[in-house]
One Martini backbone bead per residue (centre of mass of N, CA, C, O) as a GRO file, in nm:
protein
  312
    1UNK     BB    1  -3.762   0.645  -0.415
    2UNK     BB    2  -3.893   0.405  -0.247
    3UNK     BB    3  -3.858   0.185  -0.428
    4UNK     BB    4  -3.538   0.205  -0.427
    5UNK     BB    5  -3.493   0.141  -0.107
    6UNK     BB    6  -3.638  -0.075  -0.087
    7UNK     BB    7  -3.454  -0.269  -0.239
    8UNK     BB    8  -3.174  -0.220  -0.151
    9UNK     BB    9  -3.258  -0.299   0.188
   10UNK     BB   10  -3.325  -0.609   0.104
   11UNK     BB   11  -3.247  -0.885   0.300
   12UNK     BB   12  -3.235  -1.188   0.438
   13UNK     BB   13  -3.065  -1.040   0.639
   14UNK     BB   14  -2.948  -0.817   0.879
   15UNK     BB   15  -2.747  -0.731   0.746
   16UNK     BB   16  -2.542  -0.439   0.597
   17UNK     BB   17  -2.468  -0.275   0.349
   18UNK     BB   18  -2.334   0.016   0.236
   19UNK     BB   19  -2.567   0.048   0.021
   20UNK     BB   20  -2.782  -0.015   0.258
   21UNK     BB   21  -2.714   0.258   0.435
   22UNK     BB   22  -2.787   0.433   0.214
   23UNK     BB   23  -3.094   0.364   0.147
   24UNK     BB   24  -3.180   0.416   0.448
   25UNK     BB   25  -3.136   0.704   0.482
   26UNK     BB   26  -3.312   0.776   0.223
   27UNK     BB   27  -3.542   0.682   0.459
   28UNK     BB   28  -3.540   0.882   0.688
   29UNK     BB   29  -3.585   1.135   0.527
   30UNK     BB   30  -3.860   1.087   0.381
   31UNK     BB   31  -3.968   0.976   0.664
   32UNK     BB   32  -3.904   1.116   0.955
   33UNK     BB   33  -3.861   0.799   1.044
   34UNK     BB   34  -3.720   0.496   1.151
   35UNK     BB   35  -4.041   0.346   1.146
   36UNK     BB   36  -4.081   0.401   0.908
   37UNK     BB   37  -3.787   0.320   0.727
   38UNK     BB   38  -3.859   0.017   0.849
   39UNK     BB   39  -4.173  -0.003   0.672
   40UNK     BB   40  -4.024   0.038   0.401
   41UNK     BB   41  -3.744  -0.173   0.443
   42UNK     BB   42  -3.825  -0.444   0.611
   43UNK     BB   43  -3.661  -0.358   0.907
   44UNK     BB   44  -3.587  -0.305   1.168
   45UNK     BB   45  -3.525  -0.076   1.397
   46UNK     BB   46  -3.263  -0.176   1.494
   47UNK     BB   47  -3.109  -0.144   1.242
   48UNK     BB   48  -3.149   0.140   1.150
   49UNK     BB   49  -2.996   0.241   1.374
   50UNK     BB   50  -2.740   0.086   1.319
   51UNK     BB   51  -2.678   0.231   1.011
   52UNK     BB   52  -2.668   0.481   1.075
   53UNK     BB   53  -2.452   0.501   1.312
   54UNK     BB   54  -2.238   0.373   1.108
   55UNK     BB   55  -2.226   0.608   0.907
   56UNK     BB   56  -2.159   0.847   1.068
   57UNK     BB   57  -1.876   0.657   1.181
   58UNK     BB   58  -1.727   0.634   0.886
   59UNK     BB   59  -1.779   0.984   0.790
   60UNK     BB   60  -1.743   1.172   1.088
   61UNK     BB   61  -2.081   1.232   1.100
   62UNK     BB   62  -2.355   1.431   1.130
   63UNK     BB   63  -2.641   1.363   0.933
   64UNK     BB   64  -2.858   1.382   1.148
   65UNK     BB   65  -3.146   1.539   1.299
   66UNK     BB   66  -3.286   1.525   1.628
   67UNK     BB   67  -3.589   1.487   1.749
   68UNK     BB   68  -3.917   1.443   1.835
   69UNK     BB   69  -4.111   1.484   1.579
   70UNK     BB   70  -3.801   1.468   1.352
   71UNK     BB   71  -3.609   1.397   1.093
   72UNK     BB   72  -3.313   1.586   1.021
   73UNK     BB   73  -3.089   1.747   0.848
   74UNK     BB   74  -2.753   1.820   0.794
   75UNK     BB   75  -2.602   1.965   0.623
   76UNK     BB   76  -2.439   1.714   0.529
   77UNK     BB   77  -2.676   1.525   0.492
   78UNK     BB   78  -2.759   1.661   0.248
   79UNK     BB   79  -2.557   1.647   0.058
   80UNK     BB   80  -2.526   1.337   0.071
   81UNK     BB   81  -2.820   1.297  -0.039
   82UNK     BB   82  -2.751   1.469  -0.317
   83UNK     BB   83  -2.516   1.242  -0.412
   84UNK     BB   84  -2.657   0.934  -0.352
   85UNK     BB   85  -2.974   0.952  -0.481
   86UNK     BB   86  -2.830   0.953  -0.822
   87UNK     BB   87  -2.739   0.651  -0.789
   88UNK     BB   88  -2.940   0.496  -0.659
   89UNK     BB   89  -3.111   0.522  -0.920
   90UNK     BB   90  -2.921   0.412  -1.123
   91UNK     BB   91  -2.883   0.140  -1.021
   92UNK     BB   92  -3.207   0.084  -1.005
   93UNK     BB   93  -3.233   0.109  -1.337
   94UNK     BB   94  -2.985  -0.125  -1.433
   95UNK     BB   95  -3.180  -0.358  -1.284
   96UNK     BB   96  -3.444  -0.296  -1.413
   97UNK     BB   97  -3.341  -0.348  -1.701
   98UNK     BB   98  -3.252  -0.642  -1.670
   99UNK     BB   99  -3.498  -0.790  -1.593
  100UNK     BB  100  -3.639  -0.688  -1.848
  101UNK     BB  101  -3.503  -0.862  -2.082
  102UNK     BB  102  -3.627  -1.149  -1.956
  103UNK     BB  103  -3.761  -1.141  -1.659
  104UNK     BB  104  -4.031  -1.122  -1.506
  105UNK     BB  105  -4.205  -0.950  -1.301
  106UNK     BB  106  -4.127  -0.836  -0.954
  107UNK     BB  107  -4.233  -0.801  -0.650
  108UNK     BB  108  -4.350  -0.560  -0.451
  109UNK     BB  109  -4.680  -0.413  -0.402
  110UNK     BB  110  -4.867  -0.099  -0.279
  111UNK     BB  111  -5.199  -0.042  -0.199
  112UNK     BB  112  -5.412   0.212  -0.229
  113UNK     BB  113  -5.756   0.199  -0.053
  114UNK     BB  114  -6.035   0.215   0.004
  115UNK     BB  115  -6.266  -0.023   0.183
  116UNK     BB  116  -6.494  -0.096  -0.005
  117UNK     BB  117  -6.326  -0.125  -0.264
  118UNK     BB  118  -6.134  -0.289  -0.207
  119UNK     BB  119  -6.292  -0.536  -0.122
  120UNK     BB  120  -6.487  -0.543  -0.427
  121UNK     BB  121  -6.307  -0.432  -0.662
  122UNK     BB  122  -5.971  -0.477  -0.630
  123UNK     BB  123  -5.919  -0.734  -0.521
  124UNK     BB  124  -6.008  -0.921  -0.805
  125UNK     BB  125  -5.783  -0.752  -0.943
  126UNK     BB  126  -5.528  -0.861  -0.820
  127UNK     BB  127  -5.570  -1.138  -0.854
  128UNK     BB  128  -5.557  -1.116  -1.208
  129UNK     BB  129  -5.261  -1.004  -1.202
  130UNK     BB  130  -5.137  -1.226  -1.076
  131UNK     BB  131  -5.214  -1.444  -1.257
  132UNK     BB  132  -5.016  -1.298  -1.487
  133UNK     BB  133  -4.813  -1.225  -1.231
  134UNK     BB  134  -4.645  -1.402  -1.024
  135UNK     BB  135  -4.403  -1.226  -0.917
  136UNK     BB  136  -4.627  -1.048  -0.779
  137UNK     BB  137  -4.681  -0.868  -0.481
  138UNK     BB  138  -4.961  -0.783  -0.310
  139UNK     BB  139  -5.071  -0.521  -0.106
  140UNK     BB  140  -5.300  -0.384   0.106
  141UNK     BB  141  -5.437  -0.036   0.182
  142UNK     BB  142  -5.670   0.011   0.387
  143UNK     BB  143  -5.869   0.318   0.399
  144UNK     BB  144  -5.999   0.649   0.419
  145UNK     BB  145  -5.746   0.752   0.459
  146UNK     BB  146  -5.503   0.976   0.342
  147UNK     BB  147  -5.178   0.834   0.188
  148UNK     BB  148  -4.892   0.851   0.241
  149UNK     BB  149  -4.674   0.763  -0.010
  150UNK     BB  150  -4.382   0.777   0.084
  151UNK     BB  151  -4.400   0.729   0.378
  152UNK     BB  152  -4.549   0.424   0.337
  153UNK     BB  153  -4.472   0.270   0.060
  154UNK     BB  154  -4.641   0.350  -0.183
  155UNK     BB  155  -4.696   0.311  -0.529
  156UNK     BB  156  -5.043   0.282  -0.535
  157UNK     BB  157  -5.331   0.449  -0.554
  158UNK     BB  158  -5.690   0.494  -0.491
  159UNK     BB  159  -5.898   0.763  -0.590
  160UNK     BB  160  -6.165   0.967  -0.480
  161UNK     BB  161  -6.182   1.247  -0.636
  162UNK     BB  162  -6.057   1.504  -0.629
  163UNK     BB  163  -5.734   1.650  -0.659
  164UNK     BB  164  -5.480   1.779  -0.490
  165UNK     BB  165  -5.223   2.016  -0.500
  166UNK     BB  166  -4.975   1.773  -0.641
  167UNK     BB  167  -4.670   1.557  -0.683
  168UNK     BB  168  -4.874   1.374  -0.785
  169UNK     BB  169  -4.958   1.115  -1.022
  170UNK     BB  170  -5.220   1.046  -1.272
  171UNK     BB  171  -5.504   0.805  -1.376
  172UNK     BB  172  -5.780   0.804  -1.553
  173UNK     BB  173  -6.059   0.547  -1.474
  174UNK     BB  174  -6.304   0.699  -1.413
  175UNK     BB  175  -6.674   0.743  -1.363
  176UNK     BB  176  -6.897   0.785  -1.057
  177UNK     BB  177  -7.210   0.710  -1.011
  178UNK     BB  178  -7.476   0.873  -0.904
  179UNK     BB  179  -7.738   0.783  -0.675
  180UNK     BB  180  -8.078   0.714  -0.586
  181UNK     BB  181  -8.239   0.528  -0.353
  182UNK     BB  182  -8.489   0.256  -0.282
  183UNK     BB  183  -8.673   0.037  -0.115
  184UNK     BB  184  -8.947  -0.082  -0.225
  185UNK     BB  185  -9.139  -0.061   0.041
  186UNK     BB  186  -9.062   0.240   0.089
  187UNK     BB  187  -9.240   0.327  -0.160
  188UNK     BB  188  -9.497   0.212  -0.099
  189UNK     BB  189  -9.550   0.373   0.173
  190UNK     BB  190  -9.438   0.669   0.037
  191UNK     BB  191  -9.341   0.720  -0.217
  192UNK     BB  192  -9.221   0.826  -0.544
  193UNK     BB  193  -9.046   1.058  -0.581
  194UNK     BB  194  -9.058   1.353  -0.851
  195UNK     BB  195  -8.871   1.571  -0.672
  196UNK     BB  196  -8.585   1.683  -0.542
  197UNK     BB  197  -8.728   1.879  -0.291
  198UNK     BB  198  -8.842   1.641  -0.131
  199UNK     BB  199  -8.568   1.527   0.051
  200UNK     BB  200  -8.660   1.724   0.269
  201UNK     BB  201  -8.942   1.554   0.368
  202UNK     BB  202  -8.747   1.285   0.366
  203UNK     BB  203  -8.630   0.967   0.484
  204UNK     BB  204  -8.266   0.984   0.553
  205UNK     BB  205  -7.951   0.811   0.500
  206UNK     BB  206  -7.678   0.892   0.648
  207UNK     BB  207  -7.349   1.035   0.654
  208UNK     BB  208  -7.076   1.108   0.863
  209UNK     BB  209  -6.914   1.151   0.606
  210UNK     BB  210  -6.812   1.349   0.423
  211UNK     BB  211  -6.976   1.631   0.186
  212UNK     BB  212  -7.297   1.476   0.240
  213UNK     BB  213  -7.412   1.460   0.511
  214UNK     BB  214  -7.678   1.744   0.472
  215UNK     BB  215  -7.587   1.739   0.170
  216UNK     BB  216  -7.753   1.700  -0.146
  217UNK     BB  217  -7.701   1.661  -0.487
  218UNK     BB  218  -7.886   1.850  -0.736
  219UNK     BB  219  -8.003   1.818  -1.080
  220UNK     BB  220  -8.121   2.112  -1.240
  221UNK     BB  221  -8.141   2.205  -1.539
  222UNK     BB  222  -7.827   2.175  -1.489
  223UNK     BB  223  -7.835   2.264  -1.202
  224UNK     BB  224  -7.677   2.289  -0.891
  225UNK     BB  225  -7.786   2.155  -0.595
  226UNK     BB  226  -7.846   2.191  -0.234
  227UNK     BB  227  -7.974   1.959  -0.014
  228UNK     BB  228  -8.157   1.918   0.283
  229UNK     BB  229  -8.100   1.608   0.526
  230UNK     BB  230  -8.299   1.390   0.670
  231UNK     BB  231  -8.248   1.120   0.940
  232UNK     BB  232  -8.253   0.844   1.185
  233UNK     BB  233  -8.023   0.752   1.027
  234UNK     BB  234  -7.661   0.640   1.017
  235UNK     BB  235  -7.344   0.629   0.899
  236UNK     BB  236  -6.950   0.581   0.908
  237UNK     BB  237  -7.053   0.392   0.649
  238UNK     BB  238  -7.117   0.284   0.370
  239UNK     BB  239  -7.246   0.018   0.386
  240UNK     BB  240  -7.410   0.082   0.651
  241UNK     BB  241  -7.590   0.265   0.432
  242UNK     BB  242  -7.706   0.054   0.238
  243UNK     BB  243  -7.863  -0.121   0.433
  244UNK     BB  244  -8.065   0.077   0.549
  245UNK     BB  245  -8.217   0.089   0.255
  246UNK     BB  246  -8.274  -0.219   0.240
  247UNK     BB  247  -8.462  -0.186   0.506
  248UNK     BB  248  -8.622   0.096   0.491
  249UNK     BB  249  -8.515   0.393   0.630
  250UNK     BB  250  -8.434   0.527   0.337
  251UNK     BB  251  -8.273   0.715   0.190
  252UNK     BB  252  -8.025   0.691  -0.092
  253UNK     BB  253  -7.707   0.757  -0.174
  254UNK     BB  254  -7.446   0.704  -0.426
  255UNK     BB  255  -7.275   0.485  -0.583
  256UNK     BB  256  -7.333   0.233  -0.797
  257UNK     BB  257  -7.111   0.046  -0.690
  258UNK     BB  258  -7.221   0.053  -0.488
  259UNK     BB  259  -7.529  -0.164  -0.511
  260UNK     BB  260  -7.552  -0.326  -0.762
  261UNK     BB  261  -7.618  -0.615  -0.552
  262UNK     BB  262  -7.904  -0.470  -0.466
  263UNK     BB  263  -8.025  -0.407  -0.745
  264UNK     BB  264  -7.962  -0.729  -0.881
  265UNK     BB  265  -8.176  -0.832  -0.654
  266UNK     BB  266  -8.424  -0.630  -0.545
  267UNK     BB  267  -8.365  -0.425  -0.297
  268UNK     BB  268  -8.316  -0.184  -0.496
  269UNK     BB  269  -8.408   0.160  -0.624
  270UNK     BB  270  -8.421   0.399  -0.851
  271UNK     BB  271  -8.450   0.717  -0.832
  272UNK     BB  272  -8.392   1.026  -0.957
  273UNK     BB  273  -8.245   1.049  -1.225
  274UNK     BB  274  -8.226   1.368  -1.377
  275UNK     BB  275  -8.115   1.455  -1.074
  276UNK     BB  276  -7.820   1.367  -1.067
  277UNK     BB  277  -7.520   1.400  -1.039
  278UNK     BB  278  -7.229   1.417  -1.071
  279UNK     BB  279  -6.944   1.265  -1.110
  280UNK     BB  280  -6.696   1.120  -1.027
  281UNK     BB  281  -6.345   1.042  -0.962
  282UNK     BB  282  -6.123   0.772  -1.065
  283UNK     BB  283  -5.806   0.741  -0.952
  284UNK     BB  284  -5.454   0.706  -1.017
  285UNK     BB  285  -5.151   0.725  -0.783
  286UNK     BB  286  -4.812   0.844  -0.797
  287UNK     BB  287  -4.531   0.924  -0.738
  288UNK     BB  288  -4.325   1.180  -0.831
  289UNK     BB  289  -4.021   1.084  -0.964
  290UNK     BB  290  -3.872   0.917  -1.157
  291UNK     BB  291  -3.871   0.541  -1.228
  292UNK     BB  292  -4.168   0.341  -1.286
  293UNK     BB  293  -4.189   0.076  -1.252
  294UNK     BB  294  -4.298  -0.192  -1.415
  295UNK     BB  295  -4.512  -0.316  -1.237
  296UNK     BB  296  -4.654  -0.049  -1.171
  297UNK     BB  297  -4.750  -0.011  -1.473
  298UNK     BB  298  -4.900  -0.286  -1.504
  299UNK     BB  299  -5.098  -0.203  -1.288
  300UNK     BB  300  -5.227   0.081  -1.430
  301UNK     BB  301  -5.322  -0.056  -1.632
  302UNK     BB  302  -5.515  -0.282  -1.547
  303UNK     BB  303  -5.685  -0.063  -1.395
  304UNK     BB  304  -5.778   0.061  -1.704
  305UNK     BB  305  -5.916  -0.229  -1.790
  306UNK     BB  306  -6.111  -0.295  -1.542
  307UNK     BB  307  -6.244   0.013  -1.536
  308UNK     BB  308  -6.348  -0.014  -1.839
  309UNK     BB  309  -6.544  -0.271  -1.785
  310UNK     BB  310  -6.718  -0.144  -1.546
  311UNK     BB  311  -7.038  -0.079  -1.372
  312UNK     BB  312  -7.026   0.262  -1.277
   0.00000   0.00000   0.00000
């Protein structure tokens, strides 16, 4: 339903239709807040705020209940909401039909994905997507925390890891491959493990966020099991925890496509290939519920189109 407000409440000027105030609403509901549904609907924090009050003023009723942490509906703005909200819907199907039957996909899509993935390799993945469809544009939204997609306006998320369960649709894109590796010179000095036991007793490069802070998953006989690991060096960031290992500081654990560019200038070695853990799932996730945009569409083809081409 984001997408349907996003669109309908976007006008060159501050002035605001009728429609206009009803797309507001049902984005003050659905983010529980004017300065969401204002970050929503790309409008001042004041338009949004003056298009309420002309609303409940027009219908003669307080359509919200204001609180400190959030804003509810009053019995009368859910009705008004649960009748306004499939016609907007409707609205929004047959415009975007209209576009689809001649002129390219356009609009802005906003993307959440991790900071380092982000910048990595999503980065050049939205360059050749824009490139392919110039009428649309990206915005990227990295964070490590996971971002509420309803209520932040995004469309499609880029998630590392299984998913809890929610309202959200994914698409597996990828298994990103973790690996143990450690710099040339630092295998000369300590010697390379030859079985995972080792790690417990060797110095190792620390994540300090994440769950493998400091036990290390490691595949035995085909069994799973979790090493306990310390060492002088840690970072609550994945690059400066990659980097540590790169200059010698200690073992490190990784997906392998963050080393990639280390691995292949000869900075970083892979040890313990028998025993890596399984990998991780790569998925986009997007709200469910609705008609999902053309170009939403477009660009999770694309994402796993490019993700199937990555040396994961």
């Amino acid at each position: 339903m984001h997408v349907i407000t996003d669109r309908l409440s976007r006008n060159t000027g501050e002035s605001m239709s009728e429609l206009d105030d009803y797309a507001t609403f049902v984005a003050i509901l659905e983010t529980g807040s004017l300065t969401a549904a204002a970050r929503r609907t790309g409008r001042s924090l004041q338009t949004v705020s003056r298009a309420l009050a002309e609303l409940e003023s027009s219908l003669g009723t307080q359509l919200i209940q204001r609180t400190t942490r959030k804003l509810h509906a009053t019995p009368a703005g859910a009705a008004f909401l649960d009748r306004i909200r499939p016609a907007l819907a409707d609205i929004e199907a047959a415009r975007e039909a209209a576009r689809n039957e001649g002129d390219a996909p356009q609009g802005k899509l906003r993307v959440a994905a991790p900071t380092l993935l982000g910048a990595s390799w999503l980065t050049p993945v939205a360059a050749n997507f824009m490139q392919r469809w110039p009428g649309i544009q990206v915005e990227l939204v990295l964070s490590e925390r996971l971002s509420d997609l309803v209520a932040e306006g995004i469309d499609v998320a880029i998630r590392v890891g299984e998913l809890a369960d929610s309202a959200l649709r994914a698409r597996p894109l990828a298994q990103l491959r973790r690996v143990f590796f450690a710099a040339p010179g630092w295998l000369q000095q300590h010697g390379t493990p030859q079985n995972p036991e080792q790690l417990a007793a060797l110095p190792c490069v620390l994540r300090t966020i994440g769950r493998d802070r400091r036990q290390w998953p490691v595949r035995v006989d085909g069994a799973l099991r979790l090493i306990p690991v310390t060492g002088p060096f840690s970072a609550n960031d994945a690059a400066a925890a990659n980097e540590a290992v790169a200059c010698g500081l200690g073992l490190g654990m990784a997906p392998l496509w963050q080393i990639r560019r280390m691995l292949d200038a000869g900075r970083v070695q892979i040890v313990l290939q028998d025993n890596e853990p399984p990998g991780v799932p790569l998925q986009a996730v997007w709200p469910g519920g609705g008609k999902l945009a053309r170009r939403t569409r477009l660009f999770i083809d694309h994402l796993a189109q490019e993700a199937n081409a990555q040396r994961w």
